[in-house]
N, C-alpha and C positions, 0 to 999 in steps of 0.2 A: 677698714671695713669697706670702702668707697672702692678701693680697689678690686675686693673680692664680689663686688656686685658689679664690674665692668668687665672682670676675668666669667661671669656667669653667662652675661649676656654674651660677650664675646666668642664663647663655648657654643651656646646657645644657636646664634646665628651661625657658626661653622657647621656644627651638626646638620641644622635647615639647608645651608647651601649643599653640601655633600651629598643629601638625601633628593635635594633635586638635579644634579647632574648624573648624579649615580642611577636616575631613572625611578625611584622608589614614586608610587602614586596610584595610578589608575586602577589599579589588580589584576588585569590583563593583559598588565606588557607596554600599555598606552598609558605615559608618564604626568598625564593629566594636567592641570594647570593649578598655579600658587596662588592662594590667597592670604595676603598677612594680614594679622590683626593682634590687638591684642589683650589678651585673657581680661574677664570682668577685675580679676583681684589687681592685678596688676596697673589697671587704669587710676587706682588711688595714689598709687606714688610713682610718677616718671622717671624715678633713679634706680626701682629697683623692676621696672617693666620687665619683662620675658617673650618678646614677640614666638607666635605659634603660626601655625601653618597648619589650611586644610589642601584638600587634592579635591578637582573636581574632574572626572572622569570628561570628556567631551559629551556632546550630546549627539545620540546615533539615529539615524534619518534612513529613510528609503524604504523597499521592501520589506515585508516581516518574510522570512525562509521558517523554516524547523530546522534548528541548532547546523550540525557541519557536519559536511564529510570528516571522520579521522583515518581514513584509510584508503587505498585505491580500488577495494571491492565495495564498498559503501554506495549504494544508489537511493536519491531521493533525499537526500539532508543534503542541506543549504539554500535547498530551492524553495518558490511557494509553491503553496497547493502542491505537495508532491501526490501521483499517482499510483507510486511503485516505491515500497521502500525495502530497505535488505541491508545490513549491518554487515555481510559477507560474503554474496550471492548464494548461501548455503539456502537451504528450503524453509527448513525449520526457524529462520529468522527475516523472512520473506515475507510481508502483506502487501498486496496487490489488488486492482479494482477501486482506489484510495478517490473518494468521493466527500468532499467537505460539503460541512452543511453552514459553517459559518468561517470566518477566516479575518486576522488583524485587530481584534478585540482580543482582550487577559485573556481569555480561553478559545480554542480552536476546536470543532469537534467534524467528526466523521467516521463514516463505516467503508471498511474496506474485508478482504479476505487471507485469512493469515493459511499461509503454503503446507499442505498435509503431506510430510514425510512418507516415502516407502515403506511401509512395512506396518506405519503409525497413521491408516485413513480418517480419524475419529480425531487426532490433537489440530485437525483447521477448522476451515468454516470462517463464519462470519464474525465481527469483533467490532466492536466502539472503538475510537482514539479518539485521546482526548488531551492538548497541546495544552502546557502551560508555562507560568516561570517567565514571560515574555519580559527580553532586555538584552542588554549586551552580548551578542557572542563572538570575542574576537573582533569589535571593531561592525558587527553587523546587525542590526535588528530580529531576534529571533525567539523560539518559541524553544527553549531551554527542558524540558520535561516533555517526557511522552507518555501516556498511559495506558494499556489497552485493560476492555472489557473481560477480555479473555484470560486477563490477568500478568502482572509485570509492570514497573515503571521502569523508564528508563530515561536515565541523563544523556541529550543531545547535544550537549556541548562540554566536552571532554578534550 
């Protein structure tokens, strides 16, 4: 039996070392840092312990931006306070005139002017945003959610 509870732990800790060279942790890629410890049950008998392991993300600093560029027509994600935003330079996904009213607190808000397509003068005008979700993106401090008045969320870090 002694054995089969030295072949567990030994399991055990293989699995753990694996999962930290292999990169597994942070959830964005950033393999975060090992904490060992070991489980409450396990503290009662030394022989049959099971050491566990948590991940701790780093902790992210600097600027707060709105979530990231993902593409090369994208303007205004990544940055703070952006004033012009656009997902494609397409119109219809265009708000412009981007005027915050508060900025680096859990919620960000402002009014800007969403771009009235050709043909469609009546789908712009004026619109709330309102930033939330604030945390990790990629390594950067950002505001993870968009939401406009005018209706739509959208995930900024993608």
């Amino acid at each position: 039996m002694r054995f089969v509870r030295r072949s567990v732990v030994a399991v055990s800790v293989a699995v753990a070392v694996a999962a930290s060279v292999s990169g597994c942790g942070g959830g964005n890629g950033d393999p975060g840092e090992f904490n060992w410890s070991r489980s409450a049950a396990a503290t009662a008998d030394a022989n049959t312990a099971i050491p566990t392991f948590t991940t701790t993300a780093p902790a992210v600093s600097g600027p707060v931006v709105l979530g990231r560029a993902d593409n090369q027509y994208a303007i205004g994600y990544g940055t703070e306070r952006p004033e012009l935003l656009s997902l494609n330079s397409l119109c219809s996904n265009t708000i412009s005139d981007i005027t915050w009213t508060s900025w680096g607190g859990e919620t960000a808000t402002g009014t800007g002017t969403v771009c009235a397509p050709a043909g469609d003068p009546t789908s712009g005008g004026p619109t709330q945003l309102t930033a939330t979700d604030l945390g990790d993106c990629y390594g950067v401090q950002a505001y993870r959610r968009l939401t406009l008045a005018s209706g739509g969320t959208l995930n900024t870090c993608s």
